[in-house]
Structures are given as C-alpha cells and as structure tokens.
LOMARMI-850038 format. One record per atom (N, C-alpha, C, CB): residue number from 1; x, y, z. Coordinates in steps of 0.05 Angstrom, whole numbers. Each point is the difference from the previous one (the first is absolute). Glycine has a CB too. Layout:
N
+-----+--------+--------+--------+
!   n !     c1 !     c2 !     c3 !
+-----+--------+--------+--------+
! NUM !      X !      Y !      Z !
...
+-----+--------+--------+--------+
END
This chain:
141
+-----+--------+--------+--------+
!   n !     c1 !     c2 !     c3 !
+-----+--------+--------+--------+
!   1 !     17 !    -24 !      0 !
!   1 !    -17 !     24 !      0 !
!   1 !     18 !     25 !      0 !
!   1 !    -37 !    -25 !     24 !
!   2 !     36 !     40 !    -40 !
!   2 !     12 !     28 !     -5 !
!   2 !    -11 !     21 !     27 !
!   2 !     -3 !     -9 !    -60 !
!   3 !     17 !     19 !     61 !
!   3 !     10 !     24 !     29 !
!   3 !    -14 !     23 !    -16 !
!   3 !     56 !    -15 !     25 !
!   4 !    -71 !     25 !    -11 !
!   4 !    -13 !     35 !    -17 !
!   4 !     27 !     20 !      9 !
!   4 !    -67 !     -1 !     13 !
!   5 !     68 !      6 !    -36 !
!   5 !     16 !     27 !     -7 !
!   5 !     -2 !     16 !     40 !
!   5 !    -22 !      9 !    -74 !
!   6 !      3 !      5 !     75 !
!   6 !    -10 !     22 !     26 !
!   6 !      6 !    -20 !     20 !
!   6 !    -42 !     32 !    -18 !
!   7 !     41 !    -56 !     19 !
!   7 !      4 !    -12 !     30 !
!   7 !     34 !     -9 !     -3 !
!   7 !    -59 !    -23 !     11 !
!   8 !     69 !     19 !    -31 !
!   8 !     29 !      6 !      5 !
!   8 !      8 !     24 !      6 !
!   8 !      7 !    -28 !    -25 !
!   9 !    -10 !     55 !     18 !
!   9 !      3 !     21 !     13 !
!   9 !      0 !     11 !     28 !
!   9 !    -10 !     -3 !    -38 !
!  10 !     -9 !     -9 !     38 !
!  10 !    -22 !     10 !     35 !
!  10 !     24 !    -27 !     16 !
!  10 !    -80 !     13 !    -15 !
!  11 !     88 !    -35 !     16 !
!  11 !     24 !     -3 !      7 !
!  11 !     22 !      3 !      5 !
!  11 !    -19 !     -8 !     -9 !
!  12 !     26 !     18 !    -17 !
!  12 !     30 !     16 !     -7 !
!  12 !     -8 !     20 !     23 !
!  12 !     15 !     -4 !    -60 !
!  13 !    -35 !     18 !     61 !
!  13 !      5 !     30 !     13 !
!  13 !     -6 !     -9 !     31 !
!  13 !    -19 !     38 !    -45 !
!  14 !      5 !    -60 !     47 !
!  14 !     -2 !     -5 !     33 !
!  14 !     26 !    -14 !     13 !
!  14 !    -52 !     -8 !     -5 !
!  15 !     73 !     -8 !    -14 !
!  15 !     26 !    -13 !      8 !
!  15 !      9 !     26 !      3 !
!  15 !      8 !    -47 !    -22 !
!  16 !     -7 !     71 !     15 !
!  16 !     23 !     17 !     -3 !
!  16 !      9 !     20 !     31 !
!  16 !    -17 !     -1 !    -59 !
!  17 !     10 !     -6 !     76 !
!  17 !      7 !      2 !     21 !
!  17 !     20 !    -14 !      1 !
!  17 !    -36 !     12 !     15 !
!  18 !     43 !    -33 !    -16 !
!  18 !     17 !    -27 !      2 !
!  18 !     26 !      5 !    -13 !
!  18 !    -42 !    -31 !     -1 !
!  19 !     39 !     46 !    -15 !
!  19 !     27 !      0 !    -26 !
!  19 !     15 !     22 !      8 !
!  19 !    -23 !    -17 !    -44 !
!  20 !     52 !     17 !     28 !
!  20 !     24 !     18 !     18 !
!  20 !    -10 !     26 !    -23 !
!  20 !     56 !    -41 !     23 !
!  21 !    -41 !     66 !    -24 !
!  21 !     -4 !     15 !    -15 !
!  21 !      9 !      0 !    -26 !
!  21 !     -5 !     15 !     34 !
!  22 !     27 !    -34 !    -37 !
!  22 !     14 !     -7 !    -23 !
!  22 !    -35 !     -6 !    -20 !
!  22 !     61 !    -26 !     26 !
!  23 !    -63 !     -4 !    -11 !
!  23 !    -27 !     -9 !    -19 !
!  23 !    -21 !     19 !     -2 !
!  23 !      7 !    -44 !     14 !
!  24 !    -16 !     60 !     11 !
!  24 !    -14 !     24 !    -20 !
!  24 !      5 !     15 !    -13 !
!  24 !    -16 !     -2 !     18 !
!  25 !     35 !     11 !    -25 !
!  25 !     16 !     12 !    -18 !
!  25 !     -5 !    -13 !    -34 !
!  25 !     36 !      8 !     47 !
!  26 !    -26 !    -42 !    -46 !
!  26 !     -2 !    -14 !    -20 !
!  26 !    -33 !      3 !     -3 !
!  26 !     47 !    -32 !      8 !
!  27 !    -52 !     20 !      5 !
!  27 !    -37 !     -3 !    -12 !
!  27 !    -18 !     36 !    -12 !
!  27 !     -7 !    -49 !     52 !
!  28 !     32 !     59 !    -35 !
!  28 !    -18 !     27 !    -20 !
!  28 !      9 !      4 !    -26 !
!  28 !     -7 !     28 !     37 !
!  29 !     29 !    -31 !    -40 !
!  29 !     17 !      1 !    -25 !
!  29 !    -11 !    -23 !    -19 !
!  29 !     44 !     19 !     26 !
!  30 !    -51 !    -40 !    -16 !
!  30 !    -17 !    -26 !    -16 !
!  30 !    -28 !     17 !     -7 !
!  30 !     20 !    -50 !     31 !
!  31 !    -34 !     61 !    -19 !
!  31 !    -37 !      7 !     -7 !
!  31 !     16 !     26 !    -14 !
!  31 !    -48 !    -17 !     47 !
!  32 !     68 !     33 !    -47 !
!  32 !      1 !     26 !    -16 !
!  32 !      7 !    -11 !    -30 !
!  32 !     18 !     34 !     43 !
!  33 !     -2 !    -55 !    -44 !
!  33 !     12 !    -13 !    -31 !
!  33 !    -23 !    -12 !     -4 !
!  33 !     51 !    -10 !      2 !
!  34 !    -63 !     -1 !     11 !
!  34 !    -34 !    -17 !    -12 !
!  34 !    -17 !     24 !    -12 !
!  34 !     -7 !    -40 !     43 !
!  35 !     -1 !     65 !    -26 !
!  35 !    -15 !     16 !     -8 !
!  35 !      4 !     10 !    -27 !
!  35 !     -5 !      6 !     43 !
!  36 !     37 !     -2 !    -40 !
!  36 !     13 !     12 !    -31 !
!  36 !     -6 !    -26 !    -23 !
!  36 !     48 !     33 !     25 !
!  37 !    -50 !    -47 !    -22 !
!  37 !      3 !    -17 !    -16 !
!  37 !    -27 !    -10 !    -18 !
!  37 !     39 !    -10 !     33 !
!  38 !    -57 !     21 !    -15 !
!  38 !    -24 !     -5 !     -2 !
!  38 !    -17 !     23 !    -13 !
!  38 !     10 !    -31 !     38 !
!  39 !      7 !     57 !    -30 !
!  39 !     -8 !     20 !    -20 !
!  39 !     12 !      4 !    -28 !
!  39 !     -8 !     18 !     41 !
!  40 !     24 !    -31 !    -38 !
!  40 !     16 !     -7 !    -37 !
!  40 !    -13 !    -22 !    -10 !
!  40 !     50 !     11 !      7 !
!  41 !    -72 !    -18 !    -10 !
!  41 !    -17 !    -24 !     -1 !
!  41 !     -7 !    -19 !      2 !
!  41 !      4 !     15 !     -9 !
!  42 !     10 !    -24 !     27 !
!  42 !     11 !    -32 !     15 !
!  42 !    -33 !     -1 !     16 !
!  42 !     73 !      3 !     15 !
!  43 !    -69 !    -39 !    -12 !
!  43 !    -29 !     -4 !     12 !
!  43 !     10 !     -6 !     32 !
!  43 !    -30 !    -23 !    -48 !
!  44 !     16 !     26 !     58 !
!  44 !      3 !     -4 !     24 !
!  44 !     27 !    -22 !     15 !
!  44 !    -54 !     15 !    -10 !
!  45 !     37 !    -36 !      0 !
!  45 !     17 !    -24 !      5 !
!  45 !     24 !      0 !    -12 !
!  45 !    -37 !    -24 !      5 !
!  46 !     48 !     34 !    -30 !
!  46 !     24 !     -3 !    -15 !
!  46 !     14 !     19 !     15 !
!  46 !    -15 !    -15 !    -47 !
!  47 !      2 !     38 !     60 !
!  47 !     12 !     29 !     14 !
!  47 !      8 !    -16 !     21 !
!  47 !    -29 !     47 !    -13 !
!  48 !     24 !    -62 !     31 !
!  48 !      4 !    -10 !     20 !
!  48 !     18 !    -24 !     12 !
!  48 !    -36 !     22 !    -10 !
!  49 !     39 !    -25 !    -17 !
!  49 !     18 !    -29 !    -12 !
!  49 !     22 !      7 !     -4 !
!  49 !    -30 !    -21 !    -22 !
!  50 !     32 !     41 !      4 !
!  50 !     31 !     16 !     -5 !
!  50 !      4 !     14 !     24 !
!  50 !      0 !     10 !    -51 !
!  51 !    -16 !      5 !     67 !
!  51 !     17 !     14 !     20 !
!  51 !      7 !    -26 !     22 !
!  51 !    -24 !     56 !     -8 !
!  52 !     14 !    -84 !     14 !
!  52 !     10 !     -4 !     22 !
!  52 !     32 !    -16 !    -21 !
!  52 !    -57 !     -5 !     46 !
!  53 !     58 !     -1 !    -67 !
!  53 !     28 !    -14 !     -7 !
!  53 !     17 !     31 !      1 !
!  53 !    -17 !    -52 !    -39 !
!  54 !      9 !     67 !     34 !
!  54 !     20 !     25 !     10 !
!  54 !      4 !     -5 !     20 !
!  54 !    -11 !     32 !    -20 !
!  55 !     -6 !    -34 !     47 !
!  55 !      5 !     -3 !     24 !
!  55 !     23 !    -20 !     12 !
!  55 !    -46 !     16 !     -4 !
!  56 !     41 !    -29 !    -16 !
!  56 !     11 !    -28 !      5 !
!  56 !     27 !      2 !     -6 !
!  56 !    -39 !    -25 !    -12 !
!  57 !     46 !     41 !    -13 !
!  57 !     35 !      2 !    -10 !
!  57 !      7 !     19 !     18 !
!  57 !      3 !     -9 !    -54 !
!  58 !    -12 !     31 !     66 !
!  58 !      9 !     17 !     21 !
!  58 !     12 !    -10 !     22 !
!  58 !    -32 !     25 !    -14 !
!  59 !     15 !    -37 !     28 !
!  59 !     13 !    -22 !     20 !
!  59 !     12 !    -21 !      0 !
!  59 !    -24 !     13 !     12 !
!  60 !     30 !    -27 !    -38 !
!  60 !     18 !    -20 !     -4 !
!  60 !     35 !     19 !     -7 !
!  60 !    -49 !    -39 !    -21 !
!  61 !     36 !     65 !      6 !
!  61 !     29 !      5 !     -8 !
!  61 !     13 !     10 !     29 !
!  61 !     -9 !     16 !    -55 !
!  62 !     -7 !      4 !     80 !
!  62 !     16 !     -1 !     23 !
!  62 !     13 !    -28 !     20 !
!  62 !    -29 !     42 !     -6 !
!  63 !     19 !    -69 !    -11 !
!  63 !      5 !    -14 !     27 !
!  63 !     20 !    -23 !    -19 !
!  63 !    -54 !      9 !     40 !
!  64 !     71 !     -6 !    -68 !
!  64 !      8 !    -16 !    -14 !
!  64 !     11 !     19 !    -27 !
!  64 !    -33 !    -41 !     23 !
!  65 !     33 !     15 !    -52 !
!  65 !      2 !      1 !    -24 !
!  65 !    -34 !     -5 !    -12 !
!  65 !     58 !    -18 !      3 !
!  66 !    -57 !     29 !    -16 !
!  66 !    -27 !     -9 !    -22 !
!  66 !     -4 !      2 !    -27 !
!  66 !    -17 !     11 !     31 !
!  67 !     17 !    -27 !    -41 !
!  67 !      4 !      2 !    -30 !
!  67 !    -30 !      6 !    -14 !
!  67 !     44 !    -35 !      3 !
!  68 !    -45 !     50 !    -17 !
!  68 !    -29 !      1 !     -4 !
!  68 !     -3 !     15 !    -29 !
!  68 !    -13 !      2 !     54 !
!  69 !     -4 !      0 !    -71 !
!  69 !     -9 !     13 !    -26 !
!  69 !    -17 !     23 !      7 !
!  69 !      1 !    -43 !    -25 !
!  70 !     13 !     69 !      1 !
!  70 !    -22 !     20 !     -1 !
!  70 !      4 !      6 !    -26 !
!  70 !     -3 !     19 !     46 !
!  71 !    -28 !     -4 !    -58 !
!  71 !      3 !     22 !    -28 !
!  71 !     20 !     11 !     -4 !
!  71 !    -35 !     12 !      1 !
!  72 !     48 !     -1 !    -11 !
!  72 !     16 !     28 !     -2 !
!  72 !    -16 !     14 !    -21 !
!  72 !     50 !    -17 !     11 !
!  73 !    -49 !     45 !    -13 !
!  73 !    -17 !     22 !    -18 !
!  73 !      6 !    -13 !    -31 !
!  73 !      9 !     51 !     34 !
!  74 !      6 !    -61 !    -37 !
!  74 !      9 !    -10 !    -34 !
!  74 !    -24 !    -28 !     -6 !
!  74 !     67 !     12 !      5 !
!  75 !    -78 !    -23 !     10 !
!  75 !     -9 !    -24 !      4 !
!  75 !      7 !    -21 !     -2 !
!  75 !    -19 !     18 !     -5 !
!  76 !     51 !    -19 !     11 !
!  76 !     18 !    -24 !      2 !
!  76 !     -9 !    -11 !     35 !
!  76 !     48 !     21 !    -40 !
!  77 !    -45 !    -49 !     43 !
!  77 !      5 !     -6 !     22 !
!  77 !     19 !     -1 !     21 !
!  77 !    -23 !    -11 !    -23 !
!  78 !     29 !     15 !     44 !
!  78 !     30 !     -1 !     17 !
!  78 !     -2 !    -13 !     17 !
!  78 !     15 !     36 !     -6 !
!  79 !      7 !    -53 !      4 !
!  79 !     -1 !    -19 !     26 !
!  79 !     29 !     11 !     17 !
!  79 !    -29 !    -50 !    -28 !
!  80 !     16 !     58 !     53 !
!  80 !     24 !      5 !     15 !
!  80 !     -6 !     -6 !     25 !
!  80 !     18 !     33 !    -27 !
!  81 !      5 !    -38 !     42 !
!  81 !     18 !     -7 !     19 !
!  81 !     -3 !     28 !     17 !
!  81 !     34 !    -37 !    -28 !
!  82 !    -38 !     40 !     51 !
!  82 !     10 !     11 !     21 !
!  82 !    -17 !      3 !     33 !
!  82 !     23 !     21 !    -44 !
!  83 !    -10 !     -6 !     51 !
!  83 !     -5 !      2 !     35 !
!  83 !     -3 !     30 !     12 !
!  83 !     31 !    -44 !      5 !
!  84 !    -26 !     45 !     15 !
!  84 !     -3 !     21 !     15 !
!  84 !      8 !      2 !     22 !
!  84 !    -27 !      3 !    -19 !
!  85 !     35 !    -28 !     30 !
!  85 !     12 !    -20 !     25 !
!  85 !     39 !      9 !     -3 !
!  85 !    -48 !    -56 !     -9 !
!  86 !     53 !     68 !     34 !
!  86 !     29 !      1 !      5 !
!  86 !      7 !    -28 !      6 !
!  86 !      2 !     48 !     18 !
!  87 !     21 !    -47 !    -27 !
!  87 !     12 !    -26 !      3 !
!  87 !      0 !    -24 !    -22 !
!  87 !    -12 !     15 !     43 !
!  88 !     -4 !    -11 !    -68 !
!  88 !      3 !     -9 !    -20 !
!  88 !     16 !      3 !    -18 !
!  88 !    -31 !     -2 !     12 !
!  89 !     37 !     31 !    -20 !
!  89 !     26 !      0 !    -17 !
!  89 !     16 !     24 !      7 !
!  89 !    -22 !    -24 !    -39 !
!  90 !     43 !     19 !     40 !
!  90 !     20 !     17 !      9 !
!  90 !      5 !     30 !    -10 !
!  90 !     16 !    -43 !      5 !
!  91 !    -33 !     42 !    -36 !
!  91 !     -4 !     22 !    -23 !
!  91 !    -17 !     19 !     19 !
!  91 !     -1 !    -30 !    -50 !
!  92 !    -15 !     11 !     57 !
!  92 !    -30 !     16 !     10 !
!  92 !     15 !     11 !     31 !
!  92 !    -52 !    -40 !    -26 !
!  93 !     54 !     19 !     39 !
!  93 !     11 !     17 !     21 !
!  93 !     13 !     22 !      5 !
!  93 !     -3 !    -30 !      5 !
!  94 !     27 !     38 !    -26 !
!  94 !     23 !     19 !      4 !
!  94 !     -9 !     14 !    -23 !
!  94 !     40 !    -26 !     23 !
!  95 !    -65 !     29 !    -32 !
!  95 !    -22 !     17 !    -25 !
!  95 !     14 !     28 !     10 !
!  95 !    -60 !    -30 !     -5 !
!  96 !     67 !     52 !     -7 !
!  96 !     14 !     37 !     11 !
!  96 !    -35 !      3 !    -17 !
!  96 !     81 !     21 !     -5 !
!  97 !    -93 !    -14 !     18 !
!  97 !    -26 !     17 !    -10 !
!  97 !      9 !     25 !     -5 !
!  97 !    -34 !    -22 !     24 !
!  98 !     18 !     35 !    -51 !
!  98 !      9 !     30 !     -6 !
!  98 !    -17 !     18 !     28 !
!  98 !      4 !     -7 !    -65 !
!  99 !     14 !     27 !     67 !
!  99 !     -4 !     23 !     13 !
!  99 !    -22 !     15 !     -3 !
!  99 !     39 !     -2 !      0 !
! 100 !    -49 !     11 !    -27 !
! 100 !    -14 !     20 !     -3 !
! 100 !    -30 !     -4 !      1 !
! 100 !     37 !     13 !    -22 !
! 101 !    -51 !     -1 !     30 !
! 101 !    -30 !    -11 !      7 !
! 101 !    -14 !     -3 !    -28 !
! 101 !     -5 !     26 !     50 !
! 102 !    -13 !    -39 !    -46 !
! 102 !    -10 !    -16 !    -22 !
! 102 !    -33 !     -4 !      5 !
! 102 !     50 !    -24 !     -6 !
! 103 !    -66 !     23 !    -20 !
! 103 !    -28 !     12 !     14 !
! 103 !    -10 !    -26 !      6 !
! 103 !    -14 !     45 !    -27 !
! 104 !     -4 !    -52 !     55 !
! 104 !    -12 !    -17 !     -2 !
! 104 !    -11 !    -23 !    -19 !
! 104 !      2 !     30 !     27 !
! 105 !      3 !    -50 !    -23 !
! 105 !    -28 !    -19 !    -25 !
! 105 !    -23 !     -4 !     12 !
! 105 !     30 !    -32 !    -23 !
! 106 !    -45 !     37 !      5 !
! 106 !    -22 !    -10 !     16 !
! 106 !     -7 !    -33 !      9 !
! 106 !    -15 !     42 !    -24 !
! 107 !     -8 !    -47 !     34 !
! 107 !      0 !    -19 !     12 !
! 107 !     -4 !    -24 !    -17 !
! 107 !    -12 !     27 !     36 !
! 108 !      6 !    -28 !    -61 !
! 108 !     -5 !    -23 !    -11 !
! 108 !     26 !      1 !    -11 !
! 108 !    -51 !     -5 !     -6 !
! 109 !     71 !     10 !      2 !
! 109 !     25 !     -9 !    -10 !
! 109 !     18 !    -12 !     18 !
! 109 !     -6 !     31 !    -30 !
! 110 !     18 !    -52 !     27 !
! 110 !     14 !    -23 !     14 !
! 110 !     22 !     12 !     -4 !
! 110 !    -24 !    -43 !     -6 !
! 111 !     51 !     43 !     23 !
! 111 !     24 !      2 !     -5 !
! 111 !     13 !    -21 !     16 !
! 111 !     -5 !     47 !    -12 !
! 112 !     30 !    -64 !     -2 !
! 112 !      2 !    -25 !      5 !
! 112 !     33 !      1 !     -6 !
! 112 !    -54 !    -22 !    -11 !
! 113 !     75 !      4 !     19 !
! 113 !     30 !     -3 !      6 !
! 113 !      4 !    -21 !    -23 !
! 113 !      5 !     10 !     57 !
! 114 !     -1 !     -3 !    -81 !
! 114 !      5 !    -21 !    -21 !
! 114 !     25 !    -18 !      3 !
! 114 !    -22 !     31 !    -30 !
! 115 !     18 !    -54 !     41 !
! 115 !     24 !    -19 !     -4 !
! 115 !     17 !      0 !    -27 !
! 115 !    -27 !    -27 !     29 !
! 116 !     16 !     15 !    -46 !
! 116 !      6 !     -3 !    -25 !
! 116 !     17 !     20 !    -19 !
! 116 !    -38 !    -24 !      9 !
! 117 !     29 !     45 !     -3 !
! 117 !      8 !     30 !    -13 !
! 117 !      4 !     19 !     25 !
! 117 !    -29 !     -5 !    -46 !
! 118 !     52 !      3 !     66 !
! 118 !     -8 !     16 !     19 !
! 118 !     -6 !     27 !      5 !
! 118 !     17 !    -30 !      6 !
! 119 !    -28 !     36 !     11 !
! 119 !    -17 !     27 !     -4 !
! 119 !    -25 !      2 !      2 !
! 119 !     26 !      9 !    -25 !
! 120 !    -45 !     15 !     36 !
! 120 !    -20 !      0 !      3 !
! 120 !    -15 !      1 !    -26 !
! 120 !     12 !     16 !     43 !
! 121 !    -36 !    -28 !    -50 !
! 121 !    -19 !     -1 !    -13 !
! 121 !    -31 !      9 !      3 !
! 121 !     34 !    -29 !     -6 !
! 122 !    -50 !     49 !     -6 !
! 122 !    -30 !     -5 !      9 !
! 122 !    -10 !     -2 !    -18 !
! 122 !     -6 !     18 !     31 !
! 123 !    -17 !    -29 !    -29 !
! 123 !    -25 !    -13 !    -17 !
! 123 !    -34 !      9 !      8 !
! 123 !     37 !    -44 !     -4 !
! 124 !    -43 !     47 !    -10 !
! 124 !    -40 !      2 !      5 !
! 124 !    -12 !    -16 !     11 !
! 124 !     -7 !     14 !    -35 !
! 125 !      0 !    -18 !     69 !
! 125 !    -11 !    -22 !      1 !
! 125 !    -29 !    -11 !    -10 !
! 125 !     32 !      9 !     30 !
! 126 !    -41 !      4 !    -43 !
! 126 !    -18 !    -18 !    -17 !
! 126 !     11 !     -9 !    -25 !
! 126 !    -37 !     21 !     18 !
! 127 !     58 !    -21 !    -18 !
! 127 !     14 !    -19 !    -27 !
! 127 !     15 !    -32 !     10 !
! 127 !     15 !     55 !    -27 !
! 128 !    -20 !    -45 !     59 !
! 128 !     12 !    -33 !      7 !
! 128 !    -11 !    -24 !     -6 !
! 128 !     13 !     18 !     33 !
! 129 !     -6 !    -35 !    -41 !
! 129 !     -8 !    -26 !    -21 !
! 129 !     -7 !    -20 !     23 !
! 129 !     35 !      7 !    -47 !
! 130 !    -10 !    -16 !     55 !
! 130 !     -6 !    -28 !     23 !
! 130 !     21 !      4 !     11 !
! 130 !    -25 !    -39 !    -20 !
! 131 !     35 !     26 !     43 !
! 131 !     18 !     -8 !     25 !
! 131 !     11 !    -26 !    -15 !
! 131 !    -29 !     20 !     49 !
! 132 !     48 !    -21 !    -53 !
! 132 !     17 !    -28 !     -6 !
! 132 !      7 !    -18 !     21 !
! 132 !     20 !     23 !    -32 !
! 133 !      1 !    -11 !     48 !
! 133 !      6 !     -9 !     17 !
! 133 !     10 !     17 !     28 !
! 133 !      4 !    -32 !    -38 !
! 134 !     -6 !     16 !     60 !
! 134 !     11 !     27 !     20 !
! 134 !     19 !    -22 !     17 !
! 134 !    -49 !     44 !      8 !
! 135 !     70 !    -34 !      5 !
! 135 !     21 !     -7 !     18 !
! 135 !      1 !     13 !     23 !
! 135 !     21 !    -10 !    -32 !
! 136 !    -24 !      1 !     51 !
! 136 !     -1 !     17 !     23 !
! 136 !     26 !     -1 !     20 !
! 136 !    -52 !     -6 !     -5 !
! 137 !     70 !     23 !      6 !
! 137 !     23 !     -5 !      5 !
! 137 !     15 !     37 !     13 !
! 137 !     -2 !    -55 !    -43 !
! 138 !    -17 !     59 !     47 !
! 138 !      5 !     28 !     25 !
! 138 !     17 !     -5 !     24 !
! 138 !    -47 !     15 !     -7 !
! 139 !     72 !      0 !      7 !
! 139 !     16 !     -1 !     28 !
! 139 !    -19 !      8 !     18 !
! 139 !     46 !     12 !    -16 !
! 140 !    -56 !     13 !     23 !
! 140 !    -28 !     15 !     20 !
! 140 !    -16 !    -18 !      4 !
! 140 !     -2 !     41 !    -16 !
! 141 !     -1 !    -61 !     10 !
! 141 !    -19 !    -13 !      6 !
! 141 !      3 !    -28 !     28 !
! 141 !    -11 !     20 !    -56 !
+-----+--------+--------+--------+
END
C-alpha cells in the first residue's frame, strides 16, 4: 500500500524535533530543489526523486569516494570520481584555494573534488544521472 504524499510530510515535520541542525538544514535544501524542480516542469514524484539522489551524492561525497554520472551543458555524459572527505587524496587535502572572493553558487549547483582530473568541478544538480558507486572511507569519521 502506497504512503500519501501529506502523511509523509506531517511526519517528516513531527520527527523534526529529533534531528540535529545539520539534517534540517539538508531537508530544507531537499523541498527548496524539489520545489524548483517542479516549477521547471517536473512532476511531483520525478521532482522528488531527483532531489533525494542529490541528497544522496551530497552525503556520500562528505563521508567517502563516489563515482557517479551527470549531463554536462554539451549533452555529453560524465562519469566522475570524487569526494569531499579529507583524507582521501592528498591533492585535495593540500588544495591552496584562491584568495579572491568569489560570488556564491547557488544552491542547486554541486561542487565536488575531482579525483580523476584534480580540481574542483560543478555541475547542475538536476543534470545528475545516477550514483555508481560510493566508498566510504572518511578519516573524521
């Protein structure tokens, strides 16, 4: 038997006493990428689908490697490699970030630690395809 839409919610919002601020943080950032997604013409359920596998590569890339597929604007596919997790590659760790301030991204753009090509990378997250694989292998943890 399928779960109504409103009584998953009315959940979500009665657990949320329970959760640290991190996760409310995430879950708002999940219903703000759903809403957007849904005003670019996405149906409900597909809006809801892509924002939780966003959810999903967010927190795999802090706690590991994840290999995963997205669009790029050309409509080639990309499969890449990376993390977010210190202690995975030594590139990433000892990364000299530039100095000069730089304008925010907004919130639906992913920025991610490319193994493969090192260096930071971002992408659209509604162009993320699927999760390949994830490794979970965080020193912090």
């Amino acid at each position: 038997m399928a779960v109504d839409f409103r009584f998953r919610m009315v959940l979500i919002i009665k657990n949320e006493d329970n959760m640290t601020k991190e996760q409310k943080l995430l879950n708002r950032w999940l219903f703000d990428l759903a809403n957007q997604l849904i005003d670019e013409g996405r149906t409900r359920k597909d809006a809801f689908k892509q924002a939780h596998l966003c959810r999903r590569l967010l927190e795999c890339l802090g706690m590991g490697t994840v290999v995963f597929e997205y669009e790029k604007k050309d409509g080639s596919v990309r499969r890449a490699r990376g993390t977010l997790c210190k202690g995975i590659s030594k590139d990433f760790d000892h990364y000299e970030y530039k100095t000069e301030l730089r304008k925010e991204n907004p919130f639906n753009v992913f920025t991610y630690y490319d193994l493969d090509a090192p260096g930071f990378r971002t992408f659209d997250a509604m162009r993320l395809r699927r999760i390949i694989e994830t490794t979970i292998k965080c020193k912090s943890l």
